[in-house]
N, C-alpha and C positions, 0 to 999 in steps of 0.2 A: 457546648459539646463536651462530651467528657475524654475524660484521660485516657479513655483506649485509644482514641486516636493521637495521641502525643507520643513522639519517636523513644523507644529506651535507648538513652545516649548512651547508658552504661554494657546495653548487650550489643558485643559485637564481638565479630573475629577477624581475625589478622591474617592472611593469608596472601602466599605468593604463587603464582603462577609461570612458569615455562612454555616458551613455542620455540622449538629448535634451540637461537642462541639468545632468544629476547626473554626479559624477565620481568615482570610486574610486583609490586605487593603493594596490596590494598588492605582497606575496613570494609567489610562488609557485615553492613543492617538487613538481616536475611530474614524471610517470611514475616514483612509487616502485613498485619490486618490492614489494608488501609478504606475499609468501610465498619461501620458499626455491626452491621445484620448480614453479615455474609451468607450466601443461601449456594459457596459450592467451595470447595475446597481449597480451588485455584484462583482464589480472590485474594492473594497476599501480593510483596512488591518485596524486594532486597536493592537495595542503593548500595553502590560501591563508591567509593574514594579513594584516592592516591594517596598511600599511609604516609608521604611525605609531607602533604597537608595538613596533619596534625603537631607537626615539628618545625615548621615556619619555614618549611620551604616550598618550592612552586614548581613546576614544568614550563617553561617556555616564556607568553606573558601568565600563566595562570597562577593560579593558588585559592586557598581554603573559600576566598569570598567570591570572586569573580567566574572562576570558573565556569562554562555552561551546564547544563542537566542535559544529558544525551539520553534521550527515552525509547528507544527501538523496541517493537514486540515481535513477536513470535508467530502470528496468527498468519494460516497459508491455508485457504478454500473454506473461509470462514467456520475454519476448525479453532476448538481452544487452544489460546495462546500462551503456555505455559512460562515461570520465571528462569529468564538463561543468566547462562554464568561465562565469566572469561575464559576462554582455549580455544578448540577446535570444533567449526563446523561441520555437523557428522556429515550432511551431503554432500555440501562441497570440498570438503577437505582442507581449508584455509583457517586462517587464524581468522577469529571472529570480530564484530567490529565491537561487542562489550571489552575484549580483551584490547584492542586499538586506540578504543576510546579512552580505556585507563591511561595508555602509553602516552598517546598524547595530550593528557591532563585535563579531561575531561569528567566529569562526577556522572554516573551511570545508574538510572532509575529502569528496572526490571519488572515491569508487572505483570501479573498474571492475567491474562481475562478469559472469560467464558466464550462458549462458541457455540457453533449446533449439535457437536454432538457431546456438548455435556451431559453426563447422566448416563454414559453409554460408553461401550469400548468400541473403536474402531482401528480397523487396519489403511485406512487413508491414509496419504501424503498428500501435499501440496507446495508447492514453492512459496518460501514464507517462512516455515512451517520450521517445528525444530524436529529432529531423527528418533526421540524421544518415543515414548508409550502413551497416551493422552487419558485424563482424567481416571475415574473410578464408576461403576455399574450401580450407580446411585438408583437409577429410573427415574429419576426427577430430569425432567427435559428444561432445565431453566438457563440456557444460553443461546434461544434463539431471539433473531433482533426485538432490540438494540440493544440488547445485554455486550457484548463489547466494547462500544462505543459508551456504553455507563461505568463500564467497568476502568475505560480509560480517562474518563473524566474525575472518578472517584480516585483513581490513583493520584491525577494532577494535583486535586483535590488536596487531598493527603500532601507532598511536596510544598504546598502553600501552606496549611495550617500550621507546618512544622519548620516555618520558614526562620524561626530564631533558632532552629537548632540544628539542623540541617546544614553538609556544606554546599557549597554551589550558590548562583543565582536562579533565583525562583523563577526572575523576571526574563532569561534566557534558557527557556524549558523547548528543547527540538524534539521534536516525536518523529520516529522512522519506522515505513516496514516496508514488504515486499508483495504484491498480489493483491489477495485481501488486508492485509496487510498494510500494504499502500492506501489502500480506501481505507481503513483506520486511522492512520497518521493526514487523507483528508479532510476526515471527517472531526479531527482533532483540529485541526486552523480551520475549518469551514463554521463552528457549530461552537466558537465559545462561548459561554455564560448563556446561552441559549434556553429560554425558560422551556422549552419542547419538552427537554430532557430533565426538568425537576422532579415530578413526581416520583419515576426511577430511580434518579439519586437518592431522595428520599425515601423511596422503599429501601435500598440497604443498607439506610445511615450513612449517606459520604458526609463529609465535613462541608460544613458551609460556608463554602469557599470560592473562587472566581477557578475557573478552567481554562480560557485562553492560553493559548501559546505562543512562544516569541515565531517559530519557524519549521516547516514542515515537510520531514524528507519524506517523496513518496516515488518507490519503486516500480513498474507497472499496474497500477493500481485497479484492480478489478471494480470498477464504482458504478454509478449513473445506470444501475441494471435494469430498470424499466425502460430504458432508451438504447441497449448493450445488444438487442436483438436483431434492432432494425440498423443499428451502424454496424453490425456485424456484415450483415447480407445486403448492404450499400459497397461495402468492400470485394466479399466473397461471391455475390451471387456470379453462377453461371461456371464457378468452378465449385464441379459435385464431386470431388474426388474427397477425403479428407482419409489426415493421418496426423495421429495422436498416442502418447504414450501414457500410460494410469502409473501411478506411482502404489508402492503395498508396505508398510511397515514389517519391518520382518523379525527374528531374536537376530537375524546378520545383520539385517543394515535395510537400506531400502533399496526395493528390486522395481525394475522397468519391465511394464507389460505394454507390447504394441497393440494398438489401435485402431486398425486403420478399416474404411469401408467407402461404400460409393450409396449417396443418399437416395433416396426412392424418389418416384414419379411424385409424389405427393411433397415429397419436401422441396422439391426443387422448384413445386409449385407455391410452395409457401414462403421460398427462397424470393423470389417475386413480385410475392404482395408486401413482403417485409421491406425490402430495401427499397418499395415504393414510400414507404410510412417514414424514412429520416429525414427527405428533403422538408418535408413540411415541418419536424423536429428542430432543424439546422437551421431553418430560417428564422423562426420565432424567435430564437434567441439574441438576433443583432449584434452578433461578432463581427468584430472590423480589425482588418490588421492596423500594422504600425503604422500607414500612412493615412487612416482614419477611414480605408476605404472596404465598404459595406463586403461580407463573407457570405456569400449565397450559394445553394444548389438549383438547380433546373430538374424538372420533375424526371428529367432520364439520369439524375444522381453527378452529372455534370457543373463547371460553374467554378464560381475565384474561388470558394473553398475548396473544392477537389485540387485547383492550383496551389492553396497554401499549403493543403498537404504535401505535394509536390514538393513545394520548397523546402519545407522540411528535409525529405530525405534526401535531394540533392543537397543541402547543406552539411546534412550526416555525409553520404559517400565522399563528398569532397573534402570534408575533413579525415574521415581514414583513409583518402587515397594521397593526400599531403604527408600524413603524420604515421600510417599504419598501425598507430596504439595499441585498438584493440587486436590486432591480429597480435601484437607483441608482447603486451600486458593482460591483455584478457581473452585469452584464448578458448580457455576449456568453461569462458560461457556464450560461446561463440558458435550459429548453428553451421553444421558441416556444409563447406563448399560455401558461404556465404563470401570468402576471402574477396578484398575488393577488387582483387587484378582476375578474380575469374568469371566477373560479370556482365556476360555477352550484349544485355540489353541496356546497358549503359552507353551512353553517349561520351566518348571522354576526347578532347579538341585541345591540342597543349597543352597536356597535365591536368585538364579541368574537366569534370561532368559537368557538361550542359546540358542534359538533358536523357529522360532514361523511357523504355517502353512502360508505361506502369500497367499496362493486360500479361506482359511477362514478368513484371515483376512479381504480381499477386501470384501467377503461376509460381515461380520460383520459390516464395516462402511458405507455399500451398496453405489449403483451409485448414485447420485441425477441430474443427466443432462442425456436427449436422446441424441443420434447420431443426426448431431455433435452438441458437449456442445457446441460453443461458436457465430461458422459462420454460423449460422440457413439458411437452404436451404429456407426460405420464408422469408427469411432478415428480422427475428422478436427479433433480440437477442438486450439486451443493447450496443452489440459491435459492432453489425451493422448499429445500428445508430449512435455511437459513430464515425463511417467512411462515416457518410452524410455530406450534409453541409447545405447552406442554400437556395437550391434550391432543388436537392435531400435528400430524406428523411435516406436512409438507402443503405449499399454498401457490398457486399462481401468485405474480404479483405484474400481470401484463395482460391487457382488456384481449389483446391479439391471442394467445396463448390460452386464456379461459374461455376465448368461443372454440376454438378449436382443439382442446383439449380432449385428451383419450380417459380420464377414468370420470366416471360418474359419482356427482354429491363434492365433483369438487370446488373448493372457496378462491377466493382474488382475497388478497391482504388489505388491509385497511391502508388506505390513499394514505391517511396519518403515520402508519408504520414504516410503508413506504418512503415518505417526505425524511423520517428520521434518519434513514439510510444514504440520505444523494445529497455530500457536498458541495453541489451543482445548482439545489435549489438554495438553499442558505446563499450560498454567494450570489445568484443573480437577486434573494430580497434584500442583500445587505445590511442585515439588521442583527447581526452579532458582533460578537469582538472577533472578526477573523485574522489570522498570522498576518504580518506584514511581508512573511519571505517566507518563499515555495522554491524548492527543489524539485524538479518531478524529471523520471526518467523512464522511459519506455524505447524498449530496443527494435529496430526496424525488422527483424526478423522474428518479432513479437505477436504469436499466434492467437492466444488468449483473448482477446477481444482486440475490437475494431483499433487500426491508428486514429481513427476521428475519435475518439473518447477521450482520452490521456490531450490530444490537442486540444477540444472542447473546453476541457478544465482548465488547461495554461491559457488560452484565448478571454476565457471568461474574466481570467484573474487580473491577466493583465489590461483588459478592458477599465477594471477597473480600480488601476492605478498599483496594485501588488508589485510589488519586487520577484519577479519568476525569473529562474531558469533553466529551464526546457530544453530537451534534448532527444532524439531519438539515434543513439547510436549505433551506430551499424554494424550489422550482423548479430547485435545480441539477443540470445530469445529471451522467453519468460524466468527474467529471476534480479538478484537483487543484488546489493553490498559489493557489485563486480569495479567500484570507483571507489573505495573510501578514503582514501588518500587526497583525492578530488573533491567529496564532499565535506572534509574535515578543513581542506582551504576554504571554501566555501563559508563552512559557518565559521571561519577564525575570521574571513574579510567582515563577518558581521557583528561579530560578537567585540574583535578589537579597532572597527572604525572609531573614530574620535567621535561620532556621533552617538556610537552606540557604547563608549567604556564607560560602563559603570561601577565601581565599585561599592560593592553594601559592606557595611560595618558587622561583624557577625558579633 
């Protein structure tokens, strides 16, 4: 491999950062190439460190060797994920978890990766997503699948070849994102070292290197999108109402445009045939909870799964109606009226929900997608272009959706392309290097896709033997980083068990 991929230890800059009364200064390694043949602009990575690490001092238990690699991206509606930097979150308004992660001494890997609409301008947001302006008007459409998912392995990539020079451990590399996002940092513990994805690597020159990762934070994760249709309308069907906000980049900031409409005859027929098609989905896959006992649906979408979801969010209510957290700590990502004292269709018996209506419940956090959410019968969805390339614009990637499809001459995605994209299938063949520990969080008033998906993938992992923990907290909608406090204990119980402290010699 040649020297372009080896880190310049000597270029860097020094810089501090302000939020209010907190202050940082770091090194930051900014815009590394970290493949040979980059084919888009957004293909570099900047690594921060705690410029106290290079003076022999440390944060906490941390310092220059041990320290984790906190790798969080950007990407939100399988938009490109551009390199962030430490301050403030332009949409939410919070100090950011790059900036967090410096504080509490963590070394911070920032990649770029490509998305759908590389090669193009667009006025899109998504949750995930940085406030930013995205790519340049190349016309080169070269960041549709798996171009992210290569782009984040070349990046790991990159981190390990440069692993004698580099601070951090190699061996403790966490990836996080939100949305799409989340299905990124999936498909980052689902898919390491996975030969799928060589050839790719090798079209851009990554380093020939190992990708696994030690652990994998994933925010609502938009993933499992060939199966995202039918657990959509296992959940939603029979409520036709739906209400959704579009997000628009703006020179202000990002502006909220509603949504909302009532789905035709024909969808609500289609509503129908779809959430007929998951139980058959759900079964095949042989999820058992914790007492080893068999997760089934009955053809009317009923069954111990529909129960374990269940438990789920009686688990979530009872813990905010013990502790109130998020009503008090994460409020403003919190959907209005979701507060846990003003939930009629709860059951609560001595301070406890035992039990809640779940026909009002789905009412109460209503549809926000028509039939079908995700494989738009006019191939109009972010995920149907996310399955074009660079000749075709936009693709089916669901047998349902391409018989019933409105435009004419149009394609279904190659089952291989598909396969590249679902952390779901790697993990039930287990035949990669996947993470030993998964973080995943998806909020109970989380409209973007089905709660059986985000369960699916903790059920699957922990089937088989992963270190998960799962959560759907309640009231939160679609979005991300609203725990980092929570997740940064998390990976510190991991990174400094006695099992897992290692210290490498740099």
């Amino acid at each position: 491999m040649s020297d372009k991929l080896r880190l310049p230890i000597e270029q860097y800059v020094i810089k501090t950062c302000r939020q209010g009364n907190r202050e940082i200064t770091y090194r930051a390694f900014e815009n590394l190439c970290y493949c040979e043949k980059p084919v888009d602009l957004i293909q570099k990575m900047t690594i921060y460190t705690p410029e106290d690490y290079y003076h022999g001092g440390s944060i906490g238990a941390y310092n220059c060797s041990n320290a984790p690699i906190f790798m969080p991206n950007t990407v939100g509606g399988y938009l490109p994920g551009p390199i962030d930097e430490p301050g403030e979150d332009r949409y939410s308004k919070t100090i950011n978890s790059i900036f967090l992660a410096l504080e509490h001494g963590y070394v911070v890997a920032s990649a770029g990766v490509r998305g759908r609409t590389s090669g193009k301008i667009t006025t899109d947001f998504f949750e995930g997503s940085k406030g930013d302006p995205l790519t340049e008007a190349t016309g080169r459409m070269v960041g549709r699948a798996p171009a992210l998912i290569v782009d984040y392995k070349a990046a790991i990539r990159y981190l390990r070849y440069n692993k004698d020079l580099i601070p951090g451990d190699t061996e403790r590399i966490i990836t996080n994102g939100t949305s799409a996002g989340g299905a990124l940092s999936a498909l980052a513990g689902a898919t390491g070292n996975s030969l799928d994805y060589e050839p790719y690597l090798v079209e851009i020159g990554a380093a020939n290197e190992r990708d696994d990762i030690f652990a994998a934070s994933c925010y609502c994760p938009i993933h499992n999108l060939e199966n995202a249709d039918s657990a959509y309308e296992w959940l939603f069907s029979g409520n036709n109402d739906y209400y959704r906000t579009k997000h628009l980049r703006t020179d202000s900031g990002i502006i909220r445009i509603p949504d909302d409409g009532h789905m035709t005859d024909h969808q609500i027929e289609l509503s129908k045939s779809l959430k007929a098609l998951f139980p058959e989905y759900l079964n095949r896959l042989g999820l058992k909870n914790d007492h080893g006992e068999a997760l089934l649906l009955n053809e009317d979408g009923k069954g111990s799964f529909k129960d374990f979801v269940a438990d789920y969010l009686l688990h979530s209510a009872n813990k905010e109606l013990r502790t109130h957290a998020n009503e008090r700590l994460r409020k403003q990502w919190m959907t209005e009226g979701s507060e846990i004292d003003q939930q009629s269709y709860l059951t609560v018996i001595d301070d406890q929900v035992v039990d809640f209506d779940w026909e009002a419940f789905v009412r109460k956090i209503t549809r926000m997608k028509a039939t079908p959410a995700f494989d738009s019968l006019d191939l109009s969805s972010p995920e149907n272009e996310e399955f074009g390339d660079e000749v075709i614009d936009s693709r089916h990637f669901t047998s349902f959706s391409m018989k019933h499809g409105t435009v004419p001459a149009a394609e279904l995605a190659d089952d291989k392309l598909i396969r590249l994209m679902n952390p779901t299938i790697y993990i039930c063949e287990d035949r990669t290097t996947i993470a030993k520990h998964w973080r995943i969080r998806h909020g109970s008033f989380d409209r973007d896709t089905s709660l059986a998906i985000p369960i699916v993938l903790a059920t699957l992992l922990k089937n088989r033997g992963y270190n998960v923990d799962f959560e759907l907290p309640w009231g939160i909608y679609h979005s991300g980083d609203y725990d980092l406090a929570e997740l940064f204990t998390w990976i510190d119980g991991l990174c400094l068990s006695k099992e897992n402290l290692i210290t490498m010699d740099k």
